[in-house]
C-alpha positions as CSV (number, residue, x, y, z in Angstrom):
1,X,0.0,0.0,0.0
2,X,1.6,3.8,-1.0
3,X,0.7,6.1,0.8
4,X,1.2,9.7,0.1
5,X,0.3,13.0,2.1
6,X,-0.5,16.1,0.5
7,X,-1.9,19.6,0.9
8,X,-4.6,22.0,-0.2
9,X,-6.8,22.1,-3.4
10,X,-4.2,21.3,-5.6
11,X,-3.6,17.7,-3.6
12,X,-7.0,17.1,-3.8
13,X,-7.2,17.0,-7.7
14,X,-4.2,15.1,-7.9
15,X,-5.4,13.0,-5.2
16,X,-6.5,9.5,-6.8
17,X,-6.7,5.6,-5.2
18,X,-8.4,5.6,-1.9
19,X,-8.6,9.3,-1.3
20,X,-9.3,11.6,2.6
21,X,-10.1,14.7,2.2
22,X,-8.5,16.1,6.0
23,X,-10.4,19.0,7.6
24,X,-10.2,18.9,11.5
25,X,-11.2,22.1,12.1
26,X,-14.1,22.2,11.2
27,X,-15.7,20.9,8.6
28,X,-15.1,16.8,9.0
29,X,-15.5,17.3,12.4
30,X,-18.6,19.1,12.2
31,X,-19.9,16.4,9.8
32,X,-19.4,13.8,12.1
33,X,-21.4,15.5,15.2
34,X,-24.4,16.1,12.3
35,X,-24.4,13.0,11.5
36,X,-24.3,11.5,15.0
37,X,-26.8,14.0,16.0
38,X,-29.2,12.0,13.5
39,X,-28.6,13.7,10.2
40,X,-29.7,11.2,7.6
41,X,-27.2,12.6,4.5
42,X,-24.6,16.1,3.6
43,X,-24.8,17.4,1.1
44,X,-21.4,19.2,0.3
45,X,-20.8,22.2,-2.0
46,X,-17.6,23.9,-2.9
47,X,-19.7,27.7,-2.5
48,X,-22.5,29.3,-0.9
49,X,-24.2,30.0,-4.1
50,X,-24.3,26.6,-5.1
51,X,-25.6,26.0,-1.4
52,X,-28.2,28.3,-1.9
53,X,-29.3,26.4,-5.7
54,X,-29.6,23.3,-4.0
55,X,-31.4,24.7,-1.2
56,X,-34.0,25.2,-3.9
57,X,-34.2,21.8,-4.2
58,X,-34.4,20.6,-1.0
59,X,-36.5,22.9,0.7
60,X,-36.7,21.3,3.9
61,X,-32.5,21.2,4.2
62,X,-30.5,22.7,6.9
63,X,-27.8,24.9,5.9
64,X,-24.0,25.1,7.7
65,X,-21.0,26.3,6.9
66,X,-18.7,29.5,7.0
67,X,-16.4,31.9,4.9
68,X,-13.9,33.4,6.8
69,X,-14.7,31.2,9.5
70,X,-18.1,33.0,10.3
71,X,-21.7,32.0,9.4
72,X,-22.7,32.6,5.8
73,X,-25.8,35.0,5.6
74,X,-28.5,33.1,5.4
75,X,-27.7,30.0,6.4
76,X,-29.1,28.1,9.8
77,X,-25.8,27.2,11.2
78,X,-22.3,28.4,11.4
79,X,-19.3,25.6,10.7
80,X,-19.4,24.9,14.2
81,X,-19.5,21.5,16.2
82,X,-21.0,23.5,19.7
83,X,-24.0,25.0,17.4
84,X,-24.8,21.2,15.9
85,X,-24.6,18.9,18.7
86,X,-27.1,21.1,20.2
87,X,-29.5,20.3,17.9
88,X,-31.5,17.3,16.9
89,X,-30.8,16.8,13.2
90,X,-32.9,13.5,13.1
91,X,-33.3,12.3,9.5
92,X,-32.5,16.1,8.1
93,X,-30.4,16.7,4.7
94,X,-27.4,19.2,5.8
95,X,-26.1,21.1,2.6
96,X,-22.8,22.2,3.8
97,X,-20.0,24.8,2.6
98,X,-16.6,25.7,3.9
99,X,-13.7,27.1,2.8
100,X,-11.5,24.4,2.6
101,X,-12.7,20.8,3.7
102,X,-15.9,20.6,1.0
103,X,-13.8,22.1,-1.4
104,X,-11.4,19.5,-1.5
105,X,-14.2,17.0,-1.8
106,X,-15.6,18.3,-4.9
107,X,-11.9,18.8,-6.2
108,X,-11.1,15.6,-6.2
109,X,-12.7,14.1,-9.6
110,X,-9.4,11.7,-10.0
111,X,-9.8,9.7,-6.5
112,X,-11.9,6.3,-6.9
113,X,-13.0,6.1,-3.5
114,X,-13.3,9.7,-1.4
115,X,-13.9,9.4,2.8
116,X,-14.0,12.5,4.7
117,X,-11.4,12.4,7.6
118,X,-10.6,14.2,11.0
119,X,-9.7,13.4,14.5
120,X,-12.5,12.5,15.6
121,X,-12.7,9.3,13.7
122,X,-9.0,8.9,13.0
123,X,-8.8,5.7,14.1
124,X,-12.0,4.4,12.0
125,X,-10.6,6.1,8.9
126,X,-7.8,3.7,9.1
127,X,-9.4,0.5,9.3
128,X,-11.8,1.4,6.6
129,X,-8.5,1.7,4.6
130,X,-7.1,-1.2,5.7
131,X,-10.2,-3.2,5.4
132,X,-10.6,-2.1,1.6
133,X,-6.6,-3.2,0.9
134,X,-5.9,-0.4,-1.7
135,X,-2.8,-0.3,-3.6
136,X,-3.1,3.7,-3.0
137,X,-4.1,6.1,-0.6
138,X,-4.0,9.4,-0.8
139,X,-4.4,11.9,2.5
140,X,-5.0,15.3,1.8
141,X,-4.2,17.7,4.5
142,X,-6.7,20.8,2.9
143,X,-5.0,23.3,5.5
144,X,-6.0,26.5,7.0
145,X,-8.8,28.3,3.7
146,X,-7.1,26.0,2.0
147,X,-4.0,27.7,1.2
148,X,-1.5,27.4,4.8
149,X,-0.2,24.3,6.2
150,X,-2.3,23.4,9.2
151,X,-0.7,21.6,11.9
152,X,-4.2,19.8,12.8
153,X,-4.5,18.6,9.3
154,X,-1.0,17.2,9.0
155,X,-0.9,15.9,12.6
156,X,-4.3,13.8,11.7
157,X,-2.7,12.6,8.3
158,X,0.0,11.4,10.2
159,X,-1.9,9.4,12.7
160,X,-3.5,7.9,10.1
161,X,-0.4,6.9,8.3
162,X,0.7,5.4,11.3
163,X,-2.1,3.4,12.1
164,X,-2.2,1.7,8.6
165,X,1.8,1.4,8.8
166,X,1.1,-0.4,12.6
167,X,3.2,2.2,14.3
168,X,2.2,3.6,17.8
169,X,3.4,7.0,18.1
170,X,2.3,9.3,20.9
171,X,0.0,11.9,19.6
172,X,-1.8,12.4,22.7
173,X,0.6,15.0,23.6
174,X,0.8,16.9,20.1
175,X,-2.9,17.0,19.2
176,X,-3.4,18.5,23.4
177,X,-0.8,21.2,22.2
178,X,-2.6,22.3,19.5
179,X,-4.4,24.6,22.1
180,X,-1.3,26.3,21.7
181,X,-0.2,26.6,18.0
182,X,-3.4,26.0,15.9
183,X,-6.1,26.0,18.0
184,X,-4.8,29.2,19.8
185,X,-7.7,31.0,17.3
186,X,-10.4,29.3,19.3
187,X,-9.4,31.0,22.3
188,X,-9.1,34.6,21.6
189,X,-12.6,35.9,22.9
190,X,-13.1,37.8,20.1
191,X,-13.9,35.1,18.0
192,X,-16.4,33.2,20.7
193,X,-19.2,33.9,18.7
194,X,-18.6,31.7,15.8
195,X,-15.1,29.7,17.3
196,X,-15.9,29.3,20.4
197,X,-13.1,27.3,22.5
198,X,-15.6,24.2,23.0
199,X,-15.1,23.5,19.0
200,X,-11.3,22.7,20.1
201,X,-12.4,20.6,22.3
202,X,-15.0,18.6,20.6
203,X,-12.5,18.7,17.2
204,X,-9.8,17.3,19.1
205,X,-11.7,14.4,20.9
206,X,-9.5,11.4,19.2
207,X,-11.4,8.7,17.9
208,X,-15.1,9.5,19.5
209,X,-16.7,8.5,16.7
210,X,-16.0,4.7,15.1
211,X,-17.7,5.0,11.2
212,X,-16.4,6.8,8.3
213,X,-18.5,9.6,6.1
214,X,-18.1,7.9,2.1
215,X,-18.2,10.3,-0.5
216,X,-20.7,9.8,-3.7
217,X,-20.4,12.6,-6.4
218,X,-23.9,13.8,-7.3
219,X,-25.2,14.5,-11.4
220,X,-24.9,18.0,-10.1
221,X,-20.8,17.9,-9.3
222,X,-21.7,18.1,-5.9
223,X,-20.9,15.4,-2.9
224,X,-23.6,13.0,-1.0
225,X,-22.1,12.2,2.3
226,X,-23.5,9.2,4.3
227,X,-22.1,7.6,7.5
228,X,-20.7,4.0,6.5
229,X,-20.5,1.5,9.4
230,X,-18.4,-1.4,8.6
């Protein structure tokens, strides 16, 4: 099995084998409390105006995401993990935008299998890979708006590779210090109304969640996500 890390938009199109699109904070994260919280299907989108047309379609949809890290006008929810596990979502379609992590999903038209990953399911991630045997993976780190390394990003992809590779590193440590490097953003208090520090915490709980989200490209170039047990 080869695995190969990369970063950003541009990994994502040249992404191809078994492909994770990395976004720990927030969007993968965020996707796995909605769907936990009883959302039946994502529906993810690579802009808000696209958002907004499918919206059209599904009028009975939630809408989350963010640009610039705040709540898009107009839509129910921020990209925030303490907004959606406050909700019940039971059996609701989520249409979903951010700046990097659903890009990258509709980016990469090359991959023949796309999973969603993050911290919070790390650990499932990896034996969903290792179940399926592929001669190639591809982890895509989609960084900080998709344009600046993000330590989260590249800290999950590496716990990833590690657990295919049957390595035990101690990450424990590292992903706690993101509090200070990273995460720092989630603690400044003028962000608390759309960071608020509880989405560190809640992106950062390791392996909470034990199924993967499996990409399905849609007629419309956008991305179905549904939770995959396995």
């Amino acid at each position: 099995m080869q695995i190969v890390i990369s970063e950003f938009r541009e990994g994502a199109r040249q992404a191809r084998g078994l492909t994770v699109i990395i976004d720990v904070f927030r969007a993968f994260s965020v996707a796995c409390y909605a769907v936990d919280s009883g959302a039946s299907r994502i529906i993810a989108t690579g802009d808000p105006d696209e958002a907004f047309r499918v919206k059209e379609r599904y009028p009975n949809s939630l809408m989350v995401g963010e640009r610039n890290e705040t709540k898009i006008a107009g839509f129910d929810f921020c990209n925030s993990p303490t907004e959606i596990i406050k909700c019940d979502l039971s059996g609701k379609t989520l249409i979903h935008t951010t700046t990097a992590g659903t890009v990258g999903l509709v980016s990469a038209v090359n991959a023949d299998l796309i999973i969603t990953g993050s911290l919070v399911n790390a650990s499932a991630v990896a034996r969903f890979i290792a179940e399926k045997k592929p001669g190639h993976v591809s982890l895509v780190a989609m960084g900080f708006r998709a344009t600046i390394s993000a330590e989260e990003d590249l800290l999950c992809a590496e716990y990833i590779k590690s657990k295919l590779e049957g390595r035990e590193g101690n990450f424990d440590d590292r992903i706690a210090g993101l509090r200070h490097t990273a995460g720092q953003r989630f603690f400044n208090p003028e962000n608390n109304d759309f960071s608020p520090p509880t989405d560190f915490f809640l992106c950062t709980m390791t392996d909470r969640f034990d199924f993967v989200l499996k990409a399905e490209r849609r007629n419309d170039g956008n991305i179905d996500l549904r939770r995959t047990d396995f």
